[in-house]
FITI-611253 format. One record per residue: residue in three letters; x, y, z of N, C-alpha, C, CB in turn. Coordinates in steps of 0.1 Angstrom, whole numbers, padded with zeros to 4 digits, always signed. Glycine has a CB too. Example, Ala and Ser with C-alpha at 12.3 -4.5 7.8 and 13.67 -1.06 7.14 Angstrom:
<atoms>
Ala+0132-0057+0078+0123-0045+0078+0132-0033+0078+0113-0045+0090Ser+0128-0022+0071+0137-0011+0071+0129+0000+0079+0141-0006+0057
</atoms>
This chain:
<atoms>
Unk+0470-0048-0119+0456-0045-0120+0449-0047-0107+0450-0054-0131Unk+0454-0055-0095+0448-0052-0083+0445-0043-0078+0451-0054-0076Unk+0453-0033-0080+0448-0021-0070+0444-0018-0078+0454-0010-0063Unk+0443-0011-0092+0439-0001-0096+0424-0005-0105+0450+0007-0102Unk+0422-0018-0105+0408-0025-0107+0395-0016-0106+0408-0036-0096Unk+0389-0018-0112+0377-0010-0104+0366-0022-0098+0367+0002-0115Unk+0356-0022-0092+0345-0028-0085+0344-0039-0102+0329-0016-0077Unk+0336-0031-0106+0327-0038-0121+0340-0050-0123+0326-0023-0140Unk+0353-0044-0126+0361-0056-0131+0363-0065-0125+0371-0054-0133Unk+0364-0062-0112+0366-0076-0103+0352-0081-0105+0369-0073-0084Unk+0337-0078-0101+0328-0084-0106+0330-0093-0114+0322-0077-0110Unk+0333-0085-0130+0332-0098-0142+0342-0102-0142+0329-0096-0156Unk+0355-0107-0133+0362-0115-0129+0372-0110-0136+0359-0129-0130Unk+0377-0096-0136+0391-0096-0144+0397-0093-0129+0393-0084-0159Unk+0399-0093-0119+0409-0096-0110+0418-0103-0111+0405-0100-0102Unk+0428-0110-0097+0441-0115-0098+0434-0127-0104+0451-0116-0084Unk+0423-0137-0102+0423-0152-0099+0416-0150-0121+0408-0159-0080Unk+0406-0140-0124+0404-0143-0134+0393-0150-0135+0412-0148-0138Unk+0382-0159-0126+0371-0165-0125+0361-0158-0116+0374-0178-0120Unk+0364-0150-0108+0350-0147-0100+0339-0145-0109+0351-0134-0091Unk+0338-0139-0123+0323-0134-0130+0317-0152-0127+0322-0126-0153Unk+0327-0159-0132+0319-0172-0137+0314-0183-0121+0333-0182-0148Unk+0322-0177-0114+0316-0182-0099+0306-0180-0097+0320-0178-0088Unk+0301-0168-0096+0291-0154-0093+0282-0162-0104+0298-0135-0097Unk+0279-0161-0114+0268-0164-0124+0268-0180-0124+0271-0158-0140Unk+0274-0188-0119+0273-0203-0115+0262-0202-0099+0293-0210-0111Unk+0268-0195-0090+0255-0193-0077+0243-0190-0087+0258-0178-0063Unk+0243-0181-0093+0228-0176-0093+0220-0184-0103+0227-0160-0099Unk+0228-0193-0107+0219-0197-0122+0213-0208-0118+0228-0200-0136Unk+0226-0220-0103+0217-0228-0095+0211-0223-0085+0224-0238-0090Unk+0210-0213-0083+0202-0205-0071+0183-0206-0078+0211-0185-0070Unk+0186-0198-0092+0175-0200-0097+0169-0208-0101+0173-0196-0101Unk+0177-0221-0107+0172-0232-0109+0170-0239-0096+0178-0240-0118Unk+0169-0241-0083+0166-0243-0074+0151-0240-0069+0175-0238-0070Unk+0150-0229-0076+0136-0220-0070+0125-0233-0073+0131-0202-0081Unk+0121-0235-0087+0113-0241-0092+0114-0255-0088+0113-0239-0103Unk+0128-0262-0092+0128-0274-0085+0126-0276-0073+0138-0278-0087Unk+0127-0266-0064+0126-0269-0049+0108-0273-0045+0133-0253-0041Unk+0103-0258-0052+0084-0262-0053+0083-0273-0060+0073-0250-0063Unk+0084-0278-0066+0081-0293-0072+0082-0300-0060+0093-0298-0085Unk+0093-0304-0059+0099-0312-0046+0088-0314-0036+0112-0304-0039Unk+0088-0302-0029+0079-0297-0018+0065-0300-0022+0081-0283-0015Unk+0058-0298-0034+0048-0300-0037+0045-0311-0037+0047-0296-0046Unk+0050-0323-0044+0050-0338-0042+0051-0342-0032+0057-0346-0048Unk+0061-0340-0024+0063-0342-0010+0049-0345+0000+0071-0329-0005Unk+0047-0333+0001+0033-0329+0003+0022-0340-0002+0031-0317-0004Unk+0021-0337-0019+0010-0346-0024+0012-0367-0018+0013-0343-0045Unk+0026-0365-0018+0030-0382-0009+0029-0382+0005+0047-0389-0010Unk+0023-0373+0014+0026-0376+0027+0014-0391+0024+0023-0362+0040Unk+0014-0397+0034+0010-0407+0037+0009-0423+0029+0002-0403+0040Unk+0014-0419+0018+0018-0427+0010+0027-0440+0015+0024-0419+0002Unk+0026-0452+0009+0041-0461+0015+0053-0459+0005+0038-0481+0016Unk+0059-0469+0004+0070-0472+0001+0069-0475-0012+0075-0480+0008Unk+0061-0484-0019+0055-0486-0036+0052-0472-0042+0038-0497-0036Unk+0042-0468-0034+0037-0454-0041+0048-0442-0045+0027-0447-0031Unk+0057-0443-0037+0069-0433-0039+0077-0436-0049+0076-0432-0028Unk+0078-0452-0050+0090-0455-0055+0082-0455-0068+0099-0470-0049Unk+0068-0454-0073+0059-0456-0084+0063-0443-0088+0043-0459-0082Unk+0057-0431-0082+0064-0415-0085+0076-0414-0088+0064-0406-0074Unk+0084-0423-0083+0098-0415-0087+0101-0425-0102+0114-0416-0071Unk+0094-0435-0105+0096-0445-0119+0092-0434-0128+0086-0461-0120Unk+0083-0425-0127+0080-0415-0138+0091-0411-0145+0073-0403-0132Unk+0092-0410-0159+0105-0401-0161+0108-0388-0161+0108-0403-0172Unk+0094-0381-0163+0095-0365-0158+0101-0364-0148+0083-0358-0154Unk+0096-0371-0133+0098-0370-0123+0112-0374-0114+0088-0374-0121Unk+0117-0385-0124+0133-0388-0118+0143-0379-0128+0139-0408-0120Unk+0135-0374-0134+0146-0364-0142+0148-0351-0136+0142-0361-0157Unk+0138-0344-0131+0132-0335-0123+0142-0335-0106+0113-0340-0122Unk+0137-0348-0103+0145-0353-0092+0162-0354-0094+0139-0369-0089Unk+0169-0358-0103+0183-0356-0111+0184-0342-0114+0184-0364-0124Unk+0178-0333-0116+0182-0319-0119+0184-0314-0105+0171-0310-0126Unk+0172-0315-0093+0175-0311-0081+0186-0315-0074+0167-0314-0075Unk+0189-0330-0071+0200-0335-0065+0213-0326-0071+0200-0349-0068Unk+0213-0326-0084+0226-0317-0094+0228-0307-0089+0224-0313-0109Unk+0219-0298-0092+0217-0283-0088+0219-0280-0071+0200-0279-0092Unk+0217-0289-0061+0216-0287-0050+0229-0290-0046+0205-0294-0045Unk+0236-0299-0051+0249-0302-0040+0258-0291-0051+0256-0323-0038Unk+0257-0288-0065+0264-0278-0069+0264-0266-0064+0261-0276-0080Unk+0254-0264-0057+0250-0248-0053+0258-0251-0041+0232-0242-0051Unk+0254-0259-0029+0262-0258-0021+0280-0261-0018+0254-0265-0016Unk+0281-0267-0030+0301-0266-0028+0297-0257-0034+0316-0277-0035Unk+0299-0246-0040+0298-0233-0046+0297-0220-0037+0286-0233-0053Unk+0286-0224-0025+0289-0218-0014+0298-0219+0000+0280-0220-0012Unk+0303-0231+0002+0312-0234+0009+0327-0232+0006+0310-0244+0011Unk+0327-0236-0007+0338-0230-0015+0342-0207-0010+0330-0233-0035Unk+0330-0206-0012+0335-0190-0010+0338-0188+0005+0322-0178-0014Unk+0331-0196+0013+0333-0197+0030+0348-0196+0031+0326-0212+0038Unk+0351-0210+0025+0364-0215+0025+0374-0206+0022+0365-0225+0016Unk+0373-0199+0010+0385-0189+0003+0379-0175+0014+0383-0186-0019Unk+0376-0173+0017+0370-0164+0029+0377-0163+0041+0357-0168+0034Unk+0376-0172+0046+0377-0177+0063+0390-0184+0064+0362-0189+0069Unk+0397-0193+0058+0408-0199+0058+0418-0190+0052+0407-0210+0052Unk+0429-0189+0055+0440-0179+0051+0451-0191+0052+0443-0163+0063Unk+0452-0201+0057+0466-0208+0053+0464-0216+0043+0473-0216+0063Unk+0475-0212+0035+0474-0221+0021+0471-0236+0023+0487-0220+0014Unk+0476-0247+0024+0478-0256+0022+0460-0263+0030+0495-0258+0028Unk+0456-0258+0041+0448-0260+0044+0430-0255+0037+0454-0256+0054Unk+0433-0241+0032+0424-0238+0022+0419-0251+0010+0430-0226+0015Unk+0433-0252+0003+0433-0268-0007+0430-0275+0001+0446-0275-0014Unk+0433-0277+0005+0427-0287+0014+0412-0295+0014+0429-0282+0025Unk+0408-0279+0018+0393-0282+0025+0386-0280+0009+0388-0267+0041Unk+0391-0273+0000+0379-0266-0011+0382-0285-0021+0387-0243-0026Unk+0390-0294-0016+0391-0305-0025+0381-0310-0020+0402-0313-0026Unk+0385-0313-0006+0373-0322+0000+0359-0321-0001+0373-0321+0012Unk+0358-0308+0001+0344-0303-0004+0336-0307-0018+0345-0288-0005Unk+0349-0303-0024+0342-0309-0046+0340-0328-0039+0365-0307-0068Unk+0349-0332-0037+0352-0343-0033+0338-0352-0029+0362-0340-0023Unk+0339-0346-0017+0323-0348-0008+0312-0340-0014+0324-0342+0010Unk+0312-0333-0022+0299-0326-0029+0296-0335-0043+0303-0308-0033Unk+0305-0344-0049+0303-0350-0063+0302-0365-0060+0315-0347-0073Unk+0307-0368-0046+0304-0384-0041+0288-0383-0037+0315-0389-0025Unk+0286-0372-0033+0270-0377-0020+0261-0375-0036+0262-0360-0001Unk+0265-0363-0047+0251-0362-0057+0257-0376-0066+0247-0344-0069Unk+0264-0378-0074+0267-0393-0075+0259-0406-0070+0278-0394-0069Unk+0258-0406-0057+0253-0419-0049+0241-0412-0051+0260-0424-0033Unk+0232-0400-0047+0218-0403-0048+0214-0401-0063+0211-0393-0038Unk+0222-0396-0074+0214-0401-0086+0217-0410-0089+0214-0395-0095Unk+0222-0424-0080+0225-0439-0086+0214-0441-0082+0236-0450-0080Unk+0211-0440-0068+0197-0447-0058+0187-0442-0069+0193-0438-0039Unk+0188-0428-0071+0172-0422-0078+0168-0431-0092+0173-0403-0083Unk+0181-0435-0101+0181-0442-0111+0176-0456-0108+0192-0442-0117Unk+0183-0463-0096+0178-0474-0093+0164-0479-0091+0183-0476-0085Unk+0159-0468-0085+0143-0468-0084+0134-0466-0093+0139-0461-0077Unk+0146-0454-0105+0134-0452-0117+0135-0465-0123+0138-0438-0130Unk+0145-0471-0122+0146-0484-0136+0138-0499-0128+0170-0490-0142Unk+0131-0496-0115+0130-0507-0106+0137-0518-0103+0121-0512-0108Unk+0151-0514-0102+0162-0529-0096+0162-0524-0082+0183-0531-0102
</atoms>
């Protein structure tokens, strides 16, 4: 079915691997949830410049707002192994080294959102 595949199929992932549709609609869906969460972000950001250290940590105790804050962190480091991931299967051609790099990446992409939705919890719950 490789060669004789057409575009559309490979699209909705009936190619050799069988996953690209679900790759492809994984970018876009944190791509778009990105949009809104990102204006939020920026918006507060903004609305806290000059703020100290209490006031922020008061905003982020909100629960809208550390939940809001937990969607972003999620959405953000997903989107980016998602992207690096295609870099990866792209640009690397030796096996062993491709695995390599696409582990490290999940690896290092599920350790860093992990640790900041501990911190972000820490602050919502005030320990």
């Amino acid at each position: 079915m490789s060669g004789l595949s057409s575009p559309l199929q490979r699209v909705r992932g009936l190619g050799s691997a069988k996953e690209g549709a679900a790759h492809w609609w994984m970018q876009r869906l944190t791509a778009v949830a990105l949009v809104p969460l990102s204006l939020w972000f920026v918006y507060n950001a903004v609305a806290l410049t000059g703020a100290d250290g209490a006031q922020a940590a008061a905003w982020l105790g909100k629960p809208i707002d550390a939940t809001l804050m937990i969607l972003l962190i999620a959405a953000g480091f997903h989107h980016g192994q998602l992207g690096l991931q295609v870099i990866i299967e792209d640009y690397i051609h030796t096996a062993w080294r491709k695995m390599a790099l696409l582990i490290a990446v999940k690896f290092a992409a599920v350790l860093a959102a992990v640790g900041a939705i501990v911190l972000v919890l820490k602050i919502a719950v005030g320990g």
